[in-house]
VOPAVO-448878 format. One record per atom (N, C-alpha, C, O): residue number from 1; residue in one letter; atom name; x, y, z. Coordinates in Angstrom, 3 decimals, padded with zeros to 6 digits. Last residue first. Layout:
seq_type_atom_xx_yy_zz
NUM_A_CA_X_Y_Z
...
//
This chain:
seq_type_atom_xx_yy_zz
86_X_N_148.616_-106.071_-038.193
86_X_CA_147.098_-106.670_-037.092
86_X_C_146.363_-105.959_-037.106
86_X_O_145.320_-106.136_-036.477
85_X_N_150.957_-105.303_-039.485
85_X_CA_149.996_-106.372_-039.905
85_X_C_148.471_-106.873_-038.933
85_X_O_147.637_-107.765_-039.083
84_X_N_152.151_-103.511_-038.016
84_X_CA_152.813_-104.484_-038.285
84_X_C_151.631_-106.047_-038.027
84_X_O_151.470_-107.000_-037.265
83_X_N_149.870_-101.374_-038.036
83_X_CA_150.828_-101.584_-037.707
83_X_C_151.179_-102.953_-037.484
83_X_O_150.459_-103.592_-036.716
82_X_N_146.790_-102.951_-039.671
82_X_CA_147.164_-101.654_-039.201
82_X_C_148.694_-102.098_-038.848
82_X_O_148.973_-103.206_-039.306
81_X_N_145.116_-104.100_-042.647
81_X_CA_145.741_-103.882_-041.257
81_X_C_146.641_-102.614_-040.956
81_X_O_147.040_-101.682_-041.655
80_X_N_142.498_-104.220_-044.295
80_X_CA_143.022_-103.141_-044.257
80_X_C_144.038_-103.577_-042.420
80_X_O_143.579_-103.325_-041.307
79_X_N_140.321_-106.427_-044.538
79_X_CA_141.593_-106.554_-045.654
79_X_C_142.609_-105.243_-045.231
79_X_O_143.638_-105.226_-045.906
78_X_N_137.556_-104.732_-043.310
78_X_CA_138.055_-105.661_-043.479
78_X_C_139.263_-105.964_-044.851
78_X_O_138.968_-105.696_-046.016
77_X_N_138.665_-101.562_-041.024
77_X_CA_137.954_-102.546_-042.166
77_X_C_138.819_-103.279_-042.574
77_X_O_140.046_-103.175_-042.548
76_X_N_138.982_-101.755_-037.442
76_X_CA_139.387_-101.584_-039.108
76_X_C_138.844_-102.205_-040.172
76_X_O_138.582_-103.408_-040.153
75_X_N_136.489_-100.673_-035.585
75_X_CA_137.330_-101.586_-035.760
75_X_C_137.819_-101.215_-037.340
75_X_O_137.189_-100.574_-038.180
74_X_N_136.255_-099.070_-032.313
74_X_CA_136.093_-098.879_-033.813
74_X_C_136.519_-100.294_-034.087
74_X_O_136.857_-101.061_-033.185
73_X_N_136.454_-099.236_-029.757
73_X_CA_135.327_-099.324_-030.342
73_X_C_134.832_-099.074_-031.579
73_X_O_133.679_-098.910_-031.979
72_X_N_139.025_-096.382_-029.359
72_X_CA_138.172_-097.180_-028.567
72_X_C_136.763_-097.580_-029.526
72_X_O_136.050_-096.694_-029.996
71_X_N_140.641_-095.925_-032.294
71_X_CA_140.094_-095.655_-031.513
71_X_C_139.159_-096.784_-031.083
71_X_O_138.660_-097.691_-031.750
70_X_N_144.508_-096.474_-032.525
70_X_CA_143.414_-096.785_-031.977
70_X_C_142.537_-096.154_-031.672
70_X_O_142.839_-095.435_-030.719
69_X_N_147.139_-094.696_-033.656
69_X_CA_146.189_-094.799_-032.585
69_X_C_144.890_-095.327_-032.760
69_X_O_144.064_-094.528_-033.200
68_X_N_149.862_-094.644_-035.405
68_X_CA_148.548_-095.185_-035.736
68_X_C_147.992_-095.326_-034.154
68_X_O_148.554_-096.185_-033.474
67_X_N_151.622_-091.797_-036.686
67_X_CA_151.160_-092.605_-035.616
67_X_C_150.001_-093.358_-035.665
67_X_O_148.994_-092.730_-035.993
66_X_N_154.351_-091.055_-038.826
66_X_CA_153.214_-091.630_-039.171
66_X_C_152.976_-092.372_-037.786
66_X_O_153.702_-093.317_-037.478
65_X_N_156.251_-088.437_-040.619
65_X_CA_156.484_-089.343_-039.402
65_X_C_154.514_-089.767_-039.716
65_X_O_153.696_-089.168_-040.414
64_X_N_158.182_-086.988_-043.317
64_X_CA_156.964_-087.607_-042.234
64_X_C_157.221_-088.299_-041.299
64_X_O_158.331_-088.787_-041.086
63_X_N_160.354_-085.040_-044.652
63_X_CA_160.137_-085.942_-044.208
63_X_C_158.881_-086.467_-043.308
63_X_O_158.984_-085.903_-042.219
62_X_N_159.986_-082.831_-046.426
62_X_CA_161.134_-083.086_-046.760
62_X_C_161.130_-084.940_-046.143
62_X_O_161.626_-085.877_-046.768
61_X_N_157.282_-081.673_-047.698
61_X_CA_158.030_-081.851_-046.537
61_X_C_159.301_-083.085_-047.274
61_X_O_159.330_-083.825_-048.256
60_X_N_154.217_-080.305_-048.707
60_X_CA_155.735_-080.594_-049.100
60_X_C_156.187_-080.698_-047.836
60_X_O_155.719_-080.036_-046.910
59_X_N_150.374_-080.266_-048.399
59_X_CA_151.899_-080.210_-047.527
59_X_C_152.838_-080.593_-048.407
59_X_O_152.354_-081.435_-049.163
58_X_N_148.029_-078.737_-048.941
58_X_CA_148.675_-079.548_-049.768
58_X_C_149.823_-079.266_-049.173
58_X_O_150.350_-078.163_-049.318
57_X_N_144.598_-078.972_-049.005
57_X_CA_145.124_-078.336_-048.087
57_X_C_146.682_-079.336_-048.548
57_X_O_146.564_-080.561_-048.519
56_X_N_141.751_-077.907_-050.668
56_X_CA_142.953_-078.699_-050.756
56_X_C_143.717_-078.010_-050.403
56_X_O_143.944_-076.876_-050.823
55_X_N_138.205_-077.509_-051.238
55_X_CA_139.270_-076.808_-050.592
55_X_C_140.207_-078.467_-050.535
55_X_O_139.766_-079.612_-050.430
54_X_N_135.604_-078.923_-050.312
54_X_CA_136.050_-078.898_-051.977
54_X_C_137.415_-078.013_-052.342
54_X_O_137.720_-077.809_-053.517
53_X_N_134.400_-079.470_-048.164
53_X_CA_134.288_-078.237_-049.182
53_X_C_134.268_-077.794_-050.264
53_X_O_133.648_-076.988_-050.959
52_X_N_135.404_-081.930_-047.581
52_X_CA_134.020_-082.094_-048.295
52_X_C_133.954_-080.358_-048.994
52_X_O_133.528_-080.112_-050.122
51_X_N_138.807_-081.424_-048.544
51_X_CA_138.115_-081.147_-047.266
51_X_C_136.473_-081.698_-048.754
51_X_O_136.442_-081.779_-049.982
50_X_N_142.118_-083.684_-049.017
50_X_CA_140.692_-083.107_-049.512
50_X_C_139.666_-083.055_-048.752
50_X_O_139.277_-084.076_-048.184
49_X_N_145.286_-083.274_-048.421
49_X_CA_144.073_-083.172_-047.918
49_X_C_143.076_-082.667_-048.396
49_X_O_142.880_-081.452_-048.370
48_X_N_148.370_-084.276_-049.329
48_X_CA_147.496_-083.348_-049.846
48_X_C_146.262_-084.201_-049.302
48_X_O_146.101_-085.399_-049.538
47_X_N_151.739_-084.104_-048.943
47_X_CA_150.338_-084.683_-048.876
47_X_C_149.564_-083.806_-049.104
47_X_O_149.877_-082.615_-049.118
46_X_N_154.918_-084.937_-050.657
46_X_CA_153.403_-084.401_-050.508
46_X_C_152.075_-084.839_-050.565
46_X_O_151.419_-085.470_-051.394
45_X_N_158.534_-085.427_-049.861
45_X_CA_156.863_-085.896_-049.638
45_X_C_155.783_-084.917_-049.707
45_X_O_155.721_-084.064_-048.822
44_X_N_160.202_-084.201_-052.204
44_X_CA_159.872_-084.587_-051.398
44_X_C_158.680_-085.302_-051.098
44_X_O_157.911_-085.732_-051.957
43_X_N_161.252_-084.944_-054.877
43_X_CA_162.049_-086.124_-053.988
43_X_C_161.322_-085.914_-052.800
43_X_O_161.353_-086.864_-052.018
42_X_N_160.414_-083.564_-056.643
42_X_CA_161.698_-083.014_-055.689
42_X_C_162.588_-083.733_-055.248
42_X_O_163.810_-083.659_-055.119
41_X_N_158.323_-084.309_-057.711
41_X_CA_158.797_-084.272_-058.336
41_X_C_160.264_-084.156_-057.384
41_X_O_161.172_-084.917_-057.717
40_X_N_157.197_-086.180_-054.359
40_X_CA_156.717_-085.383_-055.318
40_X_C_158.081_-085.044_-056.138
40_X_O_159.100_-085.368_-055.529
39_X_N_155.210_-088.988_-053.770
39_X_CA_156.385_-088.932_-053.780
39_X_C_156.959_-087.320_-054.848
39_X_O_157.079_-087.486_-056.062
38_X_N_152.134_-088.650_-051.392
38_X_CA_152.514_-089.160_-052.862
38_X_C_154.000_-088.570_-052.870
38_X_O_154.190_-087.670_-052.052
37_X_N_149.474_-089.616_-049.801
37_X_CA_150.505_-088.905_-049.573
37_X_C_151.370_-089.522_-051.234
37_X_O_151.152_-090.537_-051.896
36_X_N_145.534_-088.253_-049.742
36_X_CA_146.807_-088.910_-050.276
36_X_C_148.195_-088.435_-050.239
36_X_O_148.448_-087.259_-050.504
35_X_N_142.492_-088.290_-047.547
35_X_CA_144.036_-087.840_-047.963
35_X_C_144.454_-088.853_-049.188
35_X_O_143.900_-089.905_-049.508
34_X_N_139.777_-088.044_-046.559
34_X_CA_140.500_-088.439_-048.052
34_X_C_141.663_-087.789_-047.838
34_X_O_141.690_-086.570_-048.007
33_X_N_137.990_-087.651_-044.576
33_X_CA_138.178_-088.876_-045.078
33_X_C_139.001_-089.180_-046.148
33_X_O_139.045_-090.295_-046.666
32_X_N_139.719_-085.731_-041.243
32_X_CA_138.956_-085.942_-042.920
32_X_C_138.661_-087.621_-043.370
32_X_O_139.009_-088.593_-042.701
31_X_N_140.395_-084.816_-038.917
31_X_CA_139.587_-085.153_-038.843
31_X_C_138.959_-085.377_-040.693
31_X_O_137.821_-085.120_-041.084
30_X_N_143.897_-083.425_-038.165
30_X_CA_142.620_-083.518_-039.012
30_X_C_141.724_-084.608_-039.338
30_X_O_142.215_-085.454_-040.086
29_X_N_145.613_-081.619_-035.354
29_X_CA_144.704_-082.820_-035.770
29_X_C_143.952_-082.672_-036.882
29_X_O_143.170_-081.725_-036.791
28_X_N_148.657_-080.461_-034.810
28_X_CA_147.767_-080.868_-035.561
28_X_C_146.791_-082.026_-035.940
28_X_O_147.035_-083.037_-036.598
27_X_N_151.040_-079.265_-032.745
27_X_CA_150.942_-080.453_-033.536
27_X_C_149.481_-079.530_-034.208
27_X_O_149.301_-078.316_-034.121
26_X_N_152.596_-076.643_-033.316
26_X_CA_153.555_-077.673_-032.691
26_X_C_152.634_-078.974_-032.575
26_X_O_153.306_-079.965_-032.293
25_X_N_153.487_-073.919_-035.228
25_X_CA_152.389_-075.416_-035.184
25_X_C_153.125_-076.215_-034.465
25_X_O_154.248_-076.545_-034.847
24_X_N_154.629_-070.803_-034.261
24_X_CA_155.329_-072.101_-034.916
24_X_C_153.954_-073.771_-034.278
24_X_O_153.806_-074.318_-033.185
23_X_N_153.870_-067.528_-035.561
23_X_CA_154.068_-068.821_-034.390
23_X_C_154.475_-070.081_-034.653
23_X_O_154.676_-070.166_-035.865
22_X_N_154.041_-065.421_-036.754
22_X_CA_155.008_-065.812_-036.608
22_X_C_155.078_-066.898_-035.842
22_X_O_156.161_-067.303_-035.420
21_X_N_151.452_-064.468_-037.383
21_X_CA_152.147_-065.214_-038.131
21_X_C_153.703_-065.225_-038.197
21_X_O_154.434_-065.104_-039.180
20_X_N_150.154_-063.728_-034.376
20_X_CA_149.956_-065.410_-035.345
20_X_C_150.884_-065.639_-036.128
20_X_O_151.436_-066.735_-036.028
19_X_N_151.145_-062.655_-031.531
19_X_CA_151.490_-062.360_-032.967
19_X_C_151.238_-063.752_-033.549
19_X_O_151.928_-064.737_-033.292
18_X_N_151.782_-062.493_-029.141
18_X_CA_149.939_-062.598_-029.668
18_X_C_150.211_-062.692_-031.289
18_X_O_149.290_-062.800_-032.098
17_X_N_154.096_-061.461_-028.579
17_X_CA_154.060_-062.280_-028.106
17_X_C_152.788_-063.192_-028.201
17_X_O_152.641_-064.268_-027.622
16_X_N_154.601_-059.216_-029.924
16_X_CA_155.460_-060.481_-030.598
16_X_C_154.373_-061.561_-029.771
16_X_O_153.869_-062.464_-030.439
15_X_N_152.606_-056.282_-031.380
15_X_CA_153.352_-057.395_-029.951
15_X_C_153.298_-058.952_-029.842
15_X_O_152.325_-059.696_-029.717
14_X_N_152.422_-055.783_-033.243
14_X_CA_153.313_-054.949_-032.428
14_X_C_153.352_-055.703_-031.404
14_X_O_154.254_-055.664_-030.568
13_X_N_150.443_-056.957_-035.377
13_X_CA_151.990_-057.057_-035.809
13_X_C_152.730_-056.471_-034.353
13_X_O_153.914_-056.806_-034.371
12_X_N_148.450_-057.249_-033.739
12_X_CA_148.424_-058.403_-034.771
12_X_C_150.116_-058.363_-034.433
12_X_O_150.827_-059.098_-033.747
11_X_N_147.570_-055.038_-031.916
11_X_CA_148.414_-056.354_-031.560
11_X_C_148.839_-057.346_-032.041
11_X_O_149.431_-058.247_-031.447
10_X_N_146.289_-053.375_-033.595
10_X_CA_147.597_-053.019_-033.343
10_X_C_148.496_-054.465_-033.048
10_X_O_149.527_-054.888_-033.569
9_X_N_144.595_-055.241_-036.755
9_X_CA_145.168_-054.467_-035.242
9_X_C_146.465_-054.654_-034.806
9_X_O_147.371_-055.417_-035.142
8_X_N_144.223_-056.326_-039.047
8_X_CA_145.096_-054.859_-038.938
8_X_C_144.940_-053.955_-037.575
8_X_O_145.053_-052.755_-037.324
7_X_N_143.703_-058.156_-038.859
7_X_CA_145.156_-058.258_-039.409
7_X_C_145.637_-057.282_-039.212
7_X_O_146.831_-056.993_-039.137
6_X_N_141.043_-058.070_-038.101
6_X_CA_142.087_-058.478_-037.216
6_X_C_143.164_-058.220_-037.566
6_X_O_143.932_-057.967_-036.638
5_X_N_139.643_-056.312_-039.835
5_X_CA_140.270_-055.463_-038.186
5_X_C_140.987_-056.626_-037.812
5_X_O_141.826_-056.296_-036.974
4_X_N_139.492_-057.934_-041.663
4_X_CA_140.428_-057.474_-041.726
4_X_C_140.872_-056.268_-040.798
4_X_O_141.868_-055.545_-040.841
3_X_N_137.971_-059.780_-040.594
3_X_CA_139.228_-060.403_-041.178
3_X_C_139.850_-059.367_-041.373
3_X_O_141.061_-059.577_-041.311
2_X_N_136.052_-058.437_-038.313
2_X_CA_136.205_-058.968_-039.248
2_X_C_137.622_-059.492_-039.538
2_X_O_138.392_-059.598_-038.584
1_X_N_134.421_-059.481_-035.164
1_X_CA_135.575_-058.845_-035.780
1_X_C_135.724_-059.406_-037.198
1_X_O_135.577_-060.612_-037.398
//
């Protein structure tokens, strides 16, 4: 299917319940090596994600939240701690 039989099938817009652009992200994983979050003219927070593509994926938000998970058998590099210093 192309990009634009999808947008423009029936079920895109006529039935709420398959409908993408009205759905709401309830989480998100990204897998990159380069973010930066930075303080933006507004006052809000923006992050901005650089893909190897060369594409920038650039959030405003009013507020963040931040989880640090562990992965099994990694370790952090050296001088870099993680939650409350370890």
């Amino acid at each position: 299917m192309t990009s634009r039989e999808f947008v423009l099938s029936d079920w895109y817009y006529g039935d709420p319940e398959r409908c993408p652009h009205d759905a709401w992200l309830e989480s998100c994983e990204i897998f990159e090596n380069f973010t930066e979050i930075t303080l933006g003219s507004s006052g809000n927070v923006v992050h901005e994600t650089y893909f190897r593509s060369g594409c920038v994926w650039k959030i405003e938000a009013r507020t963040v939240s931040y989880l640090f998970e562990a992965i099994p058998g990694k370790h952090l590099a050296a001088g870099i701690a993680g939650p409350g210093g370890k």
